[in-house]
N, C-alpha and C positions, 0 to 999 in steps of 0.2 A: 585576210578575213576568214574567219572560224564559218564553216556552214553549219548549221542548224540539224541536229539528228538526235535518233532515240536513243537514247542510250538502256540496252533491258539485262539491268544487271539482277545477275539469279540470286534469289532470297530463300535461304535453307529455315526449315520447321524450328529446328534448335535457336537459329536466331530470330526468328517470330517470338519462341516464348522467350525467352531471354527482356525480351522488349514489353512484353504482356507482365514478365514477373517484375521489372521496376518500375513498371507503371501500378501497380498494386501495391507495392511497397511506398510509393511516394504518396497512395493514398492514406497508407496505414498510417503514417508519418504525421499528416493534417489530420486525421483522426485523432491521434493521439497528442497531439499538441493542444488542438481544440479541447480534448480533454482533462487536458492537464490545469490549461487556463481555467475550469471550471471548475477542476478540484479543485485549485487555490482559491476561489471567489467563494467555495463552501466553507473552507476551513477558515477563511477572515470571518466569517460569516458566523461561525460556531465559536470562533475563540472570540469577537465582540460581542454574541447574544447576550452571556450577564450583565455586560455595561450597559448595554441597550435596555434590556429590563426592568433595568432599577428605578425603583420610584423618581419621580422628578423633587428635585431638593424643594422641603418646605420650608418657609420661611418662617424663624423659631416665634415662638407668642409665648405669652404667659402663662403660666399653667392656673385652669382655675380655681378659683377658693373652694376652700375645702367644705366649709361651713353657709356656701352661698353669700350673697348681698343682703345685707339687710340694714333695710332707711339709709343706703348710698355708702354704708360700712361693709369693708370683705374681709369676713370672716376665714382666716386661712389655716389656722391651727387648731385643732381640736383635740383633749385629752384620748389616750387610747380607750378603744371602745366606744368612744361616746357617740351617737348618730342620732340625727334630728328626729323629733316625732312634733304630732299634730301639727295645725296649723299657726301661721305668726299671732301674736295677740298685738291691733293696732288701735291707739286713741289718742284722740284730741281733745285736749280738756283745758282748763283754768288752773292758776296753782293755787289757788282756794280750794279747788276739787281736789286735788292732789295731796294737800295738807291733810283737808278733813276724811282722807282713807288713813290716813294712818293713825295708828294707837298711841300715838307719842304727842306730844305737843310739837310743833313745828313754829320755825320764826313766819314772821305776817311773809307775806310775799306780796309784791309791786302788784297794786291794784292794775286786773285789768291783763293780765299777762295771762297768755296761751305758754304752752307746750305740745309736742306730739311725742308718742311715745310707743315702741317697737318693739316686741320681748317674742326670743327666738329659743327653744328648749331643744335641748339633746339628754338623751339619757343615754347610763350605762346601765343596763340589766332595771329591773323593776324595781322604783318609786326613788330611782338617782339621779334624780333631774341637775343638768346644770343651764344655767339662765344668761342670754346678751340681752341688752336693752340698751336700746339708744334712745334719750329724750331728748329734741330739738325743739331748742326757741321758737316760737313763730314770730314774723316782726313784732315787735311791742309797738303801742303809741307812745310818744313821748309823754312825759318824759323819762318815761321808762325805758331803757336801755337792754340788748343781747346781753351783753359784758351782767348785768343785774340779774336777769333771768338765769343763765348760767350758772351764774356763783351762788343764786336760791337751790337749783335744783341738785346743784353738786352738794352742798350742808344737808337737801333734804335726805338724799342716797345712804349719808353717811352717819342721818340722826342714830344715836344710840348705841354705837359702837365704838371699839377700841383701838386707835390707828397703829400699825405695825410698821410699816416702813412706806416711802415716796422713792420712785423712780421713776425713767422716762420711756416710753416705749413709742411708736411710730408715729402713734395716734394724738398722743401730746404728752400731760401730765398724769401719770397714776398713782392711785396713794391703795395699799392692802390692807382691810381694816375686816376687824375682827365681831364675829357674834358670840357671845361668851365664849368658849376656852377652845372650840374646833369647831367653828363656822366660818367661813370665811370669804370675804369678797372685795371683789377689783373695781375702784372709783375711778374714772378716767374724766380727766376734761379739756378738751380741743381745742387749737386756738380761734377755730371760730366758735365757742361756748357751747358747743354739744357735748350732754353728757353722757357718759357710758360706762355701765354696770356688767361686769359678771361674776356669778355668784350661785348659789346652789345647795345641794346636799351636803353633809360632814364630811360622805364619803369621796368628796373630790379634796384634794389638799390646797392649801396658799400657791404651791412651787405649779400644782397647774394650771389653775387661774391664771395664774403672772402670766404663762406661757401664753392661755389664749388672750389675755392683754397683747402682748405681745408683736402677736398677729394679727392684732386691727390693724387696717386699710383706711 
């Protein structure tokens, strides 16, 4: 059996610090690794901020008409230059009424039959009006019929002019018919019987007409 005694072993200055100086270095060490760890969580931090920034993805949509809505029609192409003025010109009227504004003789039209009617103006520079107009049926009574109203108000668009050519564009059927030798305007007619005109100054051509034919909605 071992007895129990002090053991007073001498401890020299030199190795006190010895003992002092790795105990400061083993601080430095957790210092420096804690800092290490923090520099790396900056620079994730800095090399993700542009991704992080970025707007949130929107989800794509239509781009809108160019020429606005007008009577449920989106108007999306417009000749260059041309920008809308004043306000829409909107009426409801009889196609008796309709007949007896124009200077022409017109066929009878179905007793009793409405229309509504929608004229949207864009100019380019001073007195170059170009013109949409939608005229839509109103129900008829019988036995007057849409499909009749329609095909009165598309003859009446087209009284007194010279037809140039029939093609199809989104809207339905269009026909370019002419006002004596450089006027010129676009008849459209939809298959639910809405009719639509555009049409205007000399100084707009057939080729861009057609275009904003075209670009009905």
């Amino acid at each position: 059996m071992m007895l129990s005694q002090d053991w007073d072993i001498p401890v020299t200055e030199a190795f006190v610090d010895r003992v002092r100086r790795g105990v400061r270095r083993r601080r430095r060490v957790r210092v420096l690794g804690a800092g290490g760890a923090a520099v790396a969580v900056l620079a994730a931090v800095f090399l993700l901020w542009p991704a992080m920034r970025q707007a949130p993805t929107m989800v794509a949509t239509n781009p809108p008409a160019v020429g606005g809505l007008l009577d449920g029609v989106s108007i999306t192409h417009l000749p260059a230059g041309a920008v809308r003025v004043k306000r829409d010109s909107t009426s409801s009227q009889t196609l008796a009424d309709l007949g007896a504004s124009s200077l022409i003789d017109v066929p009878t039209p179905p007793a009793g039959a409405w229309a509504t009617t929608a004229t949207r103006r864009f100019d380019r520079g001073v007195g170059v009006g170009l013109f949409v107009t939608v005229m839509r049926p109103l129900p008829p009574e019988p036995p007057v019929t849409a499909a009749q109203v329609g095909e009165w108000l598309a003859s009446w668009a087209a009284l007194g002019t010279r037809p140039v050519r029939a093609f199809e564009v989104p809207a339905g059927h269009a026909r370019t018919v002419a006002h004596g030798s450089s006027n010129y305007e676009v008849v459209i007619t939809t298959p639910d019987h809405v009719v639509i005109t555009v049409g205007g100054n000399a100084a707009f051509s057939a080729a861009e007409m057609e275009e904003v034919a075209r670009g009905l909605r």
